[in-house]
N, C-alpha and C positions, 0 to 999 in steps of 0.2 A: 653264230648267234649275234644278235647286236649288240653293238658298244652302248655300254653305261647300261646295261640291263640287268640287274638281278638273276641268278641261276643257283639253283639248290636243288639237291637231290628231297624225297619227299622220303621224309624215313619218319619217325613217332611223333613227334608235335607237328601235327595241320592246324594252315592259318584258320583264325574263327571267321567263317563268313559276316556281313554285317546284315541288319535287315535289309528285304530287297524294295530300292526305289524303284517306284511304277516307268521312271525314263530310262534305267540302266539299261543301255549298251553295248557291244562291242560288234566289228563286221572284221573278219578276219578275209583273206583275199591270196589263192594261190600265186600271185605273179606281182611282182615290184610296183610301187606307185598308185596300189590304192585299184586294179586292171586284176583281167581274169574272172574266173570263178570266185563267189563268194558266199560267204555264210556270216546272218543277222544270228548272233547270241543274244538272246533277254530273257536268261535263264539258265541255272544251272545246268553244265552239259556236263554228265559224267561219262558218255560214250559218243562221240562226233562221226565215227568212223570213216574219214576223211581217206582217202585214197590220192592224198597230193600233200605237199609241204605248203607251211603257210611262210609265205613271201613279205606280206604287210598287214598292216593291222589298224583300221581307226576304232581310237577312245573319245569319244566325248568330253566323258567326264569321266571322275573314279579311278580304281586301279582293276586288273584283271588277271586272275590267273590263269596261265597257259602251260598245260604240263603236255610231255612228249607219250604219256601212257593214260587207259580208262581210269577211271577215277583217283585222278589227279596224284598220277603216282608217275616215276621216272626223272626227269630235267624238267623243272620248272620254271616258268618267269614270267616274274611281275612287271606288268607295265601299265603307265600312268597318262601313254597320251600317245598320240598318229606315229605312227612309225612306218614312212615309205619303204622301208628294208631291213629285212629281220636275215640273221645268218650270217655267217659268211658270204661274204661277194652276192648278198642278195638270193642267195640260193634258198632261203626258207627253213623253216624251225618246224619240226613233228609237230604235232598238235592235235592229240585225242581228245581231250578232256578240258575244259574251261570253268569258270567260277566266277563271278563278282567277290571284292572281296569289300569296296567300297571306297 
């Protein structure tokens, strides 16, 4: 998982989404540095069904939640901005399910 990232299990209180801005969003990326396969969220994804780990991740703007299970349940984590390398050693974080949180 990445350093200085937020990680929680999702058990009874979920965060309150915020209203959604027309710019939110986040591009998640199988492979290190922003490369590979990728997927544009601008929307609540409560099923991705991704069949690869996510590697990297550009934020814009906002915060985003990335849980390891469908809706938004498992390891989750908040992030606030680009992160060339999610994981350990760059090897990429689960990620079924996503959120704006704002």
């Amino acid at each position: 998982f990445a350093a200085g990232a937020t990680f929680a299990t999702v058990a009874s209180a979920q965060p309150q989404t915020k209203p959604w801005p027309g710019n939110a969003e986040a591009t998640i990326y199988r492979d290190t540095n922003f490369s590979g396969p990728a997927v544009a969220i601008q929307t609540e994804e409560r099923n991705l069904r991704l069949n690869w780990r996510v590697a990297s991740i550009r934020v814009p703007s906002g915060e985003w939640q990335l849980c390891s299970r469908p809706d938004f349940r498992g390891d989750c984590v908040t992030i606030d901005r680009d992160r060339p390398r999610l994981g350990v050693f760059g090897q990429g974080i689960a990620v079924q399910s996503a959120r704006y949180l704002g």
